[in-house]
N, C-alpha and C positions, 0 to 999 in steps of 0.2 A: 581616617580610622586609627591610624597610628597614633596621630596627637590625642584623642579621645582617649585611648586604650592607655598613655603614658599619664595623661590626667588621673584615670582609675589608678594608677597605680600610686601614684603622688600622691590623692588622697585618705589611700589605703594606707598605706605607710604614715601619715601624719596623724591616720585616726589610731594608730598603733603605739604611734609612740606616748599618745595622751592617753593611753587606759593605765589603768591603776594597776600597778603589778600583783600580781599572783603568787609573789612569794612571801617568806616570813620578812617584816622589816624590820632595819635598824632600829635599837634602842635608843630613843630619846634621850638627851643630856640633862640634865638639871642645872641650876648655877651653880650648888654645889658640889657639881662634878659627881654626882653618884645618878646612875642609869634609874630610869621610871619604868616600874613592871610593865612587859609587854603582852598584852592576852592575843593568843594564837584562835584565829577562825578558819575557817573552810575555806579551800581553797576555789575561788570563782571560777569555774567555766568561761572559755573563748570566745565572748560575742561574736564578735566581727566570722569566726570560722562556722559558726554556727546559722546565722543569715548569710554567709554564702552557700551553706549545703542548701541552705532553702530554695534562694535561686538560681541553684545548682539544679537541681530536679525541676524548678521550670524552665531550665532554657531544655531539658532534656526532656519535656513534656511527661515526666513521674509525677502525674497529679496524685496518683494513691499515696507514693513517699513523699509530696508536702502535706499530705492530709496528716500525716503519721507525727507532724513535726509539730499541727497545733496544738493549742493548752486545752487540756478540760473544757473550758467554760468556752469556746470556741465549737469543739466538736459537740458540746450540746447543744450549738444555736443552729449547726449546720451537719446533716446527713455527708456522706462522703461522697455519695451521688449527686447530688446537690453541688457540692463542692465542686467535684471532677466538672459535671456538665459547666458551670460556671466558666472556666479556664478553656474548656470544649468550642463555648462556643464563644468567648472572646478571639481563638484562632481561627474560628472560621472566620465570624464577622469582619475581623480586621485583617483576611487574608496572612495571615502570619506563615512566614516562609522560614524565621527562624527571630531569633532575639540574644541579646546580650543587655549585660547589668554591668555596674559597679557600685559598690559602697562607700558614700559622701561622707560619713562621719557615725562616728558613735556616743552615745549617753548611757554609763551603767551605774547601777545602784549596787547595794548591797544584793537585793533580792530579784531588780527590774532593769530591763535595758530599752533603749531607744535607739533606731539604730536605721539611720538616711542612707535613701540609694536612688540612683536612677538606672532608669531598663531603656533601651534602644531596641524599637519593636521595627523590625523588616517586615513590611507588609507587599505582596505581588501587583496591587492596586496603588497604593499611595504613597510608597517609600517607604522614608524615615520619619515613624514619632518617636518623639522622645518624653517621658513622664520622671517627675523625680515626687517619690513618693519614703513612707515614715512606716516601719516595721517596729512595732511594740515587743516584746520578751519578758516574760518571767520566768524563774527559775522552779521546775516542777519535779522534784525527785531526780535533784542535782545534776540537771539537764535544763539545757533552756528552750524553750517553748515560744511558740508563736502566738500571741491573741490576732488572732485575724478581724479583718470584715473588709467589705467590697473594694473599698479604698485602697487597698494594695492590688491591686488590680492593675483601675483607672480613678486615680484624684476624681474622676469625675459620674463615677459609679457606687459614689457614697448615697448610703440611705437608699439603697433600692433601684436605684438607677439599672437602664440595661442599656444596651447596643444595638443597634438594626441599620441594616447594610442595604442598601439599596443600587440595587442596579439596573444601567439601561441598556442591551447589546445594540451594536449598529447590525445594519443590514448584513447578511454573511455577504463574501466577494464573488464574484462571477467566474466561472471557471469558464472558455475561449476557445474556438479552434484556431488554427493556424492564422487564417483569415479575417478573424473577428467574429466569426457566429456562434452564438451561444451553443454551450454544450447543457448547463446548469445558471440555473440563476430565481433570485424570489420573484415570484411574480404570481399574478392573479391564472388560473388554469381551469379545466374540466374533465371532472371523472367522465369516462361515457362508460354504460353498459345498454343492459338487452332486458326487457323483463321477457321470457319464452311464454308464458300465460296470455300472454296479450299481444304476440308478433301475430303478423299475418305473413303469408306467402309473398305479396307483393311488395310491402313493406320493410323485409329483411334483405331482400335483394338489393334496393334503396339505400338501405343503412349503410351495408355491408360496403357500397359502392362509396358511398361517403364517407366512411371511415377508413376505408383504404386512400382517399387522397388525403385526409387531414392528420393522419397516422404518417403514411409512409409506408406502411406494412403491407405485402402482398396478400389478395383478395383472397387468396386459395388458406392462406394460414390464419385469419380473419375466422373464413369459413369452417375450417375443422374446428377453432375455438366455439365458436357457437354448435356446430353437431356434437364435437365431446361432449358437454354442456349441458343440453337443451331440456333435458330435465331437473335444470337446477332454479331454485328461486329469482336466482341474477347472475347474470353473466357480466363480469369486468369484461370490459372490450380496449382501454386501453385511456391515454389524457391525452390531452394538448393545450395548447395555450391558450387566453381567453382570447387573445388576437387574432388564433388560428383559427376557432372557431365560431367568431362573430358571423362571417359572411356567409356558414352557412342556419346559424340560430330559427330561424325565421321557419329553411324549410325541416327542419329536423324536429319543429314542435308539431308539425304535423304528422309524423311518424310514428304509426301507434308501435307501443313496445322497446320505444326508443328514452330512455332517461341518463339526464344529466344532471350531477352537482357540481357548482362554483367552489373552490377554496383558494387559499393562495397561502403559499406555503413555497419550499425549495423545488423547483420542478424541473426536471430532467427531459429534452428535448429527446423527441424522436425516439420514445422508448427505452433510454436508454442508448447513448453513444459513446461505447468503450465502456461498458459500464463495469467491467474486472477490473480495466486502470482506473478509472474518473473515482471510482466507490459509491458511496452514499453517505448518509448522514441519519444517525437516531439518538435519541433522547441518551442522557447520562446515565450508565447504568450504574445501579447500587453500589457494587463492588470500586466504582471509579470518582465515585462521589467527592470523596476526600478528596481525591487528588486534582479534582477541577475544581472544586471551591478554592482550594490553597491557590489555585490558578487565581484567580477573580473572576469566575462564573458563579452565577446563583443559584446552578443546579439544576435548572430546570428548562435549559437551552437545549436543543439537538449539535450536536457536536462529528466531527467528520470521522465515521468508524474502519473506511478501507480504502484503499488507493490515493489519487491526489489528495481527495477528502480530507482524508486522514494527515497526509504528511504536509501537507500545506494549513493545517488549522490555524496553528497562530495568526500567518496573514489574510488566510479566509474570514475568521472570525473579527480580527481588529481589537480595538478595545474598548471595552465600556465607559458610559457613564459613569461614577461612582459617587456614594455621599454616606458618610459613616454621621450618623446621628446617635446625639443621647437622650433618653427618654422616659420621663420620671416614670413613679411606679402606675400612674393611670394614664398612661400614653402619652402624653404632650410631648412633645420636641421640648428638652431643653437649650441643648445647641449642636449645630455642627460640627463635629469633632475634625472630619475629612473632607478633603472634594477631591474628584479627579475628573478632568475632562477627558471625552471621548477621543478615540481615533479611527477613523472611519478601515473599513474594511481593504486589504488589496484585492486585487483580481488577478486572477492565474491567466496565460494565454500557454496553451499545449501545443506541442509541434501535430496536433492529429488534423489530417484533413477532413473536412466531417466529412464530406458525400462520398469522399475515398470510403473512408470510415463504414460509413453506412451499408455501403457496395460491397465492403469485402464481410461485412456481419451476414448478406445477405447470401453472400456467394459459399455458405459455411452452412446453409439454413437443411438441417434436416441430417448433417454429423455432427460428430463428437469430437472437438481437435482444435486447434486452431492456425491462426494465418498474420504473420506479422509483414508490415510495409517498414523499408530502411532506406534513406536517402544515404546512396553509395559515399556520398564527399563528404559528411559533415555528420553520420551516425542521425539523425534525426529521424524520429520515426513516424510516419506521417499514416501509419494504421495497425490497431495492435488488436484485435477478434481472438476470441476465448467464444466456442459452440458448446453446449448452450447458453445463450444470454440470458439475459435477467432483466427484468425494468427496476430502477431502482426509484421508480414513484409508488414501489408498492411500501416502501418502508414510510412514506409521508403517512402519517397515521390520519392527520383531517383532511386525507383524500378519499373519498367516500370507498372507494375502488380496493383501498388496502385491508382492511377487515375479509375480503373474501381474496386477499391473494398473500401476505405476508407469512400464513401458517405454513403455505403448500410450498412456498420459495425458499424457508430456511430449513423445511423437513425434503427437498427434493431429495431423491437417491444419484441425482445425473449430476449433483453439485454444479449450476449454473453460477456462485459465485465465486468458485474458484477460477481463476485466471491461469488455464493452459498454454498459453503463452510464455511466461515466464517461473513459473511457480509447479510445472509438471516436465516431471524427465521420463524422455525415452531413449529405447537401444534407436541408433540414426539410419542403422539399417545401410544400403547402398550410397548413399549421399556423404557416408563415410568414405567412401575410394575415393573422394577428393585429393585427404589428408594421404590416404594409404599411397596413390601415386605421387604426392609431393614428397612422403620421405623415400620412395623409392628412387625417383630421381634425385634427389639429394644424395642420398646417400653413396652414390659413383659405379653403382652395381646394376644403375639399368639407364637406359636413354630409350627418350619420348618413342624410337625407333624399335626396340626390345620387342621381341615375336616369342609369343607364348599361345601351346595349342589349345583354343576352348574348346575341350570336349564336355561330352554333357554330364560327365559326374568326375567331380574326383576325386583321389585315390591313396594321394601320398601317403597320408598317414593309415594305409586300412580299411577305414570305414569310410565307404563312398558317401560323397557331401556333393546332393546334387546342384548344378545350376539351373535357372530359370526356364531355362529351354525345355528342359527333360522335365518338369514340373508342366509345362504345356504344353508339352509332347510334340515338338518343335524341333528341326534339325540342330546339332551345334553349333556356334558362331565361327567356328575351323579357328583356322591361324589368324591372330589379331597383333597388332602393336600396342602397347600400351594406351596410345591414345586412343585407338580404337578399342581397346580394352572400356575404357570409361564411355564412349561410345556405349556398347554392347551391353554393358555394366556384368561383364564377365566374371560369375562368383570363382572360378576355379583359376583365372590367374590371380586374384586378389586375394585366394586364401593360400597361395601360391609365396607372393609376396608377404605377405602379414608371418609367414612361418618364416620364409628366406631372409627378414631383415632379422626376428627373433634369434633365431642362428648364428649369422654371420654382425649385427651389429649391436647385439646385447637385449633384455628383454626390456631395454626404457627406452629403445630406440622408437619406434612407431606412437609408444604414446605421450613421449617428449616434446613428439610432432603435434599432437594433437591438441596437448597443454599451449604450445606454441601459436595453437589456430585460437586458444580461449575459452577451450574447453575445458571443463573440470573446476572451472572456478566462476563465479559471480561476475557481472560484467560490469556492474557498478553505475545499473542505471537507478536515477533516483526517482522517488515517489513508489515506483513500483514495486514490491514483494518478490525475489526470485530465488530459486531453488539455482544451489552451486552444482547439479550434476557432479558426476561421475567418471574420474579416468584413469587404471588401475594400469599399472605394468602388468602386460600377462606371464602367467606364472610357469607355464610347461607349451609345448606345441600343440595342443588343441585350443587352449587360447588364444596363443598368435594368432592362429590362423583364423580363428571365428573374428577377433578386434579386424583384422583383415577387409571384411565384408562386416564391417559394423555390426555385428553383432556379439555377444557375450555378456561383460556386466556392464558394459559403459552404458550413460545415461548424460541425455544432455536434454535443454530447453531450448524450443525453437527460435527466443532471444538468441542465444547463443548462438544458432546454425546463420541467423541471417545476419550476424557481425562477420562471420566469415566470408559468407559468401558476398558482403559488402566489400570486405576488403579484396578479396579476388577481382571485381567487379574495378577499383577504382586503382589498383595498382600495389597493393601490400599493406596499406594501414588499416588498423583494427582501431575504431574511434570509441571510445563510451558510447554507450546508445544515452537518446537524450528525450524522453519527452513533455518537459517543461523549455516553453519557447521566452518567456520572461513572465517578469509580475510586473505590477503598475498600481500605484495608488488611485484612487478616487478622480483625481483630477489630469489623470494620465500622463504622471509623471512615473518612468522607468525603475524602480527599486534593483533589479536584479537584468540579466535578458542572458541566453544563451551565446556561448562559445564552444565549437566542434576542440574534444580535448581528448587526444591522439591517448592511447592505451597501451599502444603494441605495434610493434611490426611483424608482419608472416616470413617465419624464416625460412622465408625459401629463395633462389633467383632469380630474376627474371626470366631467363631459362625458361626453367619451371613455370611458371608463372603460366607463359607463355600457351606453353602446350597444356595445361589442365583449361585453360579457357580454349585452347582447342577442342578438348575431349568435350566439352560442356556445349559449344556450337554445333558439334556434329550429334548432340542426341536429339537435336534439334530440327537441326534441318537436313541431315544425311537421311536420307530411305532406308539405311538399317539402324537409325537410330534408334533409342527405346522410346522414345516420345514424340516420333516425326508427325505421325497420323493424327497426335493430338494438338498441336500446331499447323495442320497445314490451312492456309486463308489467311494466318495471322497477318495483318501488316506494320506489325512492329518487331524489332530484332531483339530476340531472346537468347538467355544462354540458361543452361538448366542441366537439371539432375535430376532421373528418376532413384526411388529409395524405398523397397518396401523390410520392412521390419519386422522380424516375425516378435509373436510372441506367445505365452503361455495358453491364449485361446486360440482358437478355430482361424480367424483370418487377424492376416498381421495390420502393421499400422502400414497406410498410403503415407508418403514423403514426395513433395518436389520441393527442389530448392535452386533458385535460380536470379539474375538479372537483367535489365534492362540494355541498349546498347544504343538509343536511339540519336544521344550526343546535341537533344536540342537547349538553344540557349532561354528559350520560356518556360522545361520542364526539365526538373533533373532526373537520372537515370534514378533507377530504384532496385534493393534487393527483394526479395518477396521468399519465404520460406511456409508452406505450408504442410500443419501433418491432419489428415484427419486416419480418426484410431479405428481401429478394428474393422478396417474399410474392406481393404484388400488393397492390389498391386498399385503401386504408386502412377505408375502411368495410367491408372484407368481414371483414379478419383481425385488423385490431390494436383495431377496436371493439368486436369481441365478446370480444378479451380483457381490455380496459376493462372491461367490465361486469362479466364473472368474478370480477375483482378489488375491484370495488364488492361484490360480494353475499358473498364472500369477507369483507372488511373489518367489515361489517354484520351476518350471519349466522354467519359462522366459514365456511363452504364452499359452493362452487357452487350455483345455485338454476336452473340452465337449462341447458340445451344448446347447445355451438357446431353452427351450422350443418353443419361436416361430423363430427357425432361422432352414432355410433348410442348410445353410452351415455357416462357423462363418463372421461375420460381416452382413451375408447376411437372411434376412426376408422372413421366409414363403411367399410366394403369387403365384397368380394363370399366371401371368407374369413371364416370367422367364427375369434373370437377373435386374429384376427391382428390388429397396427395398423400403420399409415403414417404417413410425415410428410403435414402437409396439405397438399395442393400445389392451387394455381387450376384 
């Protein structure tokens, strides 16, 4: 580029020095030594500056200000719309990412200039062309002018010529779980639904049975789809594979009321798995057009609009065919101008476990919240559920199935595609006295041994601030040690503490601590979308004291809570969370692959350390824990946090946050942070989905019952077959 760009100038300069000057000249001599009259003319205009303004405003794409710059007899042959569009869609065609010129040489007249250059057109498809092309000038009301036509262009768009771009995409890439089982990939699939005019009683029961094994979906959530329903024209019931569904084709035509259409198109396993991270994929929208042509798409691809989808397009999508042809005025191919060979697509493999995955989507089924999975050693995160889900085969538009669900999914009020996970902050509630006893101990004013009395409301500052107890009209936990503090999850020593550090060690002390744990800031995981939460210094002592017991303005995402409590779990490191496990090209070779890449240390001691993974074992398995009754049977060693969170409505958020301790060498330990919103006490609803998700991780599926379910999936009530959301 340098040598090119010092050639422009060389030329420029030589075409400089041979123009004719502009000033008055010397007087000719005679032989007889007396001077020959000199007649004085008009002073010429600066070619050479003058064809630069021109492709000066095309590298700056001011097609209006080169239209401005041709002659008369120019702008009569051609409209400026015309004009513009001409330039319009020479960039799109030829992908044009940008362009430079220089000017080869000049030829002026008295009246008329000539005037060589060549353009170096950047294209996102095929490089570098290079054209050198011939700029005419006359001089129009002592200004020089342009006579245009096509030619200045493309040498090769003389006479009418046009441009047509032609493109071929490869197959988009396959998106992976951990293991190798498809999350997303093209392939041949089937809508199924219900026509309700033509079920029969017998018949729906059959369906419903078979579509719950080729789905995956529980029979009971199946079944309220078709009773909400049942008066409607057709019921989406949901896709699967064409693979999936061969073996049962045969008896499924015998099914009155039962239809299915073939498409194939990008199709999203199992309803959707992760489908807040994974994303989806829909056609280019208008406003993004430009900017995916300039890419070298032809506009009329579907393209990845959220999560991996999204942030992984370039190597999902690969790259096109390409073949820039030119083509007289009645279509014929003149010639080739371009070619570009393809490059096949990569394929993503995610650190998610699908059946994990699936397990913990399910174990969420019927709140509002979500529940991420962390492999304590290496931040990977092998499950990440956002309630409510979403299928994201409803955005396939030639799935027969999406015309009756795409309006209802981007107008829902519960925003199922937003990803609670990452991308929603709440107050943490209890699961906050993690941080609050770590800067307590830290800070030299209290040891793990520290006796504080839990009565049932307190008082310090005036306005009694009850605990939990007196809220369920439950004796006080009396005299506790700190440890046992987190035990009992005791609001009145911890607003106790959150005021005593405010006091005695400044008001950035406790949330120094908490920045320290990773809160307040993005965790820098990639592909994903996440919201940086919130962590304010408090400002007087009723603050202290509410950041104390988690509560006040902080706001954090369950990403974040289960980076800590991973590093609790593994010994003090805070890893990036990761969930891209590597890419690999077409013929599975390695492009990129995961490395665990440390973030932070918890500053705390081991010490410390120490004893808050005591407090966390005993809400566990001590009989005054807060969470013992919801554990007991378990046969795997947990440590956990109950955390309920109030907030501006009726019932606060449920919080557990906790890990694993089982230390085997075929499975790694795991953190698990779950919030479901507006639930109520965290022991009641977000621990037993905790557990789910352990026996889930351990087992492959369920091994118990939640307290309000008469069988799994399916909710206590006085209907049978019917289910509910769980409500307190």
């Amino acid at each position: 580029m340098k040598i090119r760009n010092l050639a422009f100038a060389l030329l420029f300069l030589l075409s400089a020095c041979a123009k004719p000057s502009q000033a008055s000249q010397t007087p000719e001599v005679t032989n007889n030594g007396k001077p020959t009259p000199v007649v004085e003319t008009t002073s010429v205009p600066d070619v050479p500056t003058a064809a630069e303004s021109f492709l000066t405003k095309w590298k700056d794409s001011d097609y209006a200000g080169m239209y401005g710059m041709l002659a008369k007899t120019s702008k009569d042959a051609i409209s400026q719309a015309d004009f513009e569009a001409k330039y319009e869609t020479l960039s799109k065609n030829m992908t044009l990412t940008s362009l430079d010129y220089g000017i080869l040489s000049s030829l002026i007249k008295p009246s008329s200039a000539e005037v060589s250059y060549q353009v170096n057109f950047e294209s996102s498809l095929f490089g570098l062309l290079q054209r050198q092309m011939t700029m005419n000038m006359v001089i129009e009301n002592g200004a020089w002018k342009i006579q245009w036509d096509d030619g200045m262009i493309l040498p090769e768009l003389k006479g009418g010529n046009s441009l047509v771009l032609n493109i071929s995409q490869p197959v988009r890439g396959d998106i992976l779980d951990r293991n190798g089982d498809y999350i997303a990939t093209q392939t041949d699939a089937v809508a199924m639904g219900i026509d309700p005019a033509n079920i029969t009683a017998k018949s729906i029961r059959s369906i419903l049975q078979f579509l719950a094994e080729m789905t995956q979906k529980p029979s009971n959530i199946l079944q309220d789809s078709y009773n909400d329903n049942v008066d409607s024209f057709y019921i989406p019931m949901g896709e699967v594979s064409k693979e999936g569904f061969t073996p049962y084709a045969t008896t499924m035509d015998g099914l009155s009321g039962f239809i299915y259409n073939d498409y194939n198109s990008r199709y999203y396993y199992n309803g959707g798995i992760a489908p807040q991270a994974v994303g989806y994929t829909q056609f280019i929208t208008e406003e993004d057009l430009a900017k995916y042509k300039a890419l070298g798409y032809a506009g009329d691809e579907k393209v990845g609009a959220a999560g991996i989808e999204k942030w992984a397009e370039t190597m999902l999508a690969g790259e096109p065919t390409a073949d820039l042809y030119v083509l007289d005025p009645n279509g014929a191919t003149v010639t080739r101008l371009a070619h570009k060979d393809p490059k096949a697509a990569d394929s993503i493999t995610t650190t998610l476990d699908k059946n994990l995955q699936i397990q913990t989507q399910k174990a969420l089924l019927g709140f509002t919240g979500a529940a991420v999975v962390m492999d304590i050693k290496t931040g990977k995160i092998l499950a990440m559920a956002s309630s409510p889900s979403f299928d994201p085969n409803a955005f396939t538009t030639n799935s027969y199935n999406s015309q009756y669900q795409l309006s209802d999914l981007v107008n829902d009020p519960n925003s199922p595609l937003w990803n609670r996970a990452a991308q929603s902050s709440y107050p943490l509630g209890s699961v906050f006295k993690l941080i609050t006893a770590s800067a307590a101990l830290e800070s030299g004013l209290y040891t793990p041994s520290t006796t504080f009395e839990c009565t049932s409301q307190w008082t310090e500052l005036g306005t009694p601030y009850n605990d939990w107890t007196f809220d369920k009209g439950l004796p006080p936990s009396g005299t506790l040690t700190l440890v046992e503090g987190l035990m009992r999850s005791c609001n009145p020593y911890f607003y106790h503490i959150g005021l005593d550090l405010y006091r005695q060690k400044g008001d950035a002390y406790l949330a120094d601590m908490a920045r320290g744990f990773g809160l307040g800031s993005a965790t820098g995981i990639d592909a994903v979308s996440e919201d940086p939460g919130r962590i304010n210094n408090p400002t007087d002592d009723g603050a202290a004291s509410q950041m104390g017991i988690g509560q006040g303005d902080m706001l954090v995402t369950p990403l974040q809570v289960v980076d800590f409590i991973a590093a609790i779990a593994n010994g003090g490191t805070l890893y990036r969370p990761q969930i891209i496990e590597k890419v690999t090209t077409v013929d599975g070779e390695v492009v990129s692959s995961f490395t665990p890449e440390v973030r932070g240390t918890l500053p705390i001691s081991q010490s410390t350390l120490d004893a808050i993974k005591q407090g966390m074992k005993a809400v566990v398995s001590n009989s005054r824990g807060t969470a013992y009754n919801k554990f007991l049977g378990l046969q795997y060693s947990v440590y956990g946090k109950t955390g309920t969170a109030t907030t501006s409505l009726d019932l606060p958020h449920a919080w557990f946050a906790g890990f694993t301790a089982e230390n085997r060498t075929d499975m790694p330990d795991i953190a698990i942070v779950v919030i479901a919103e507006n639930s109520g006490d965290g022991s009641e609803y977000a621990a037993p989905i905790f557990r789910r998700i352990v026996e889930s991780y351990f087992s492959g599926e369920p091994q118990s019952l939640y307290p309000w379910e008469a069988s799994i999936y399916l909710t206590k009530t006085p209907t049978p077959g019917a289910a509910e959301t769980p409500t307190p």
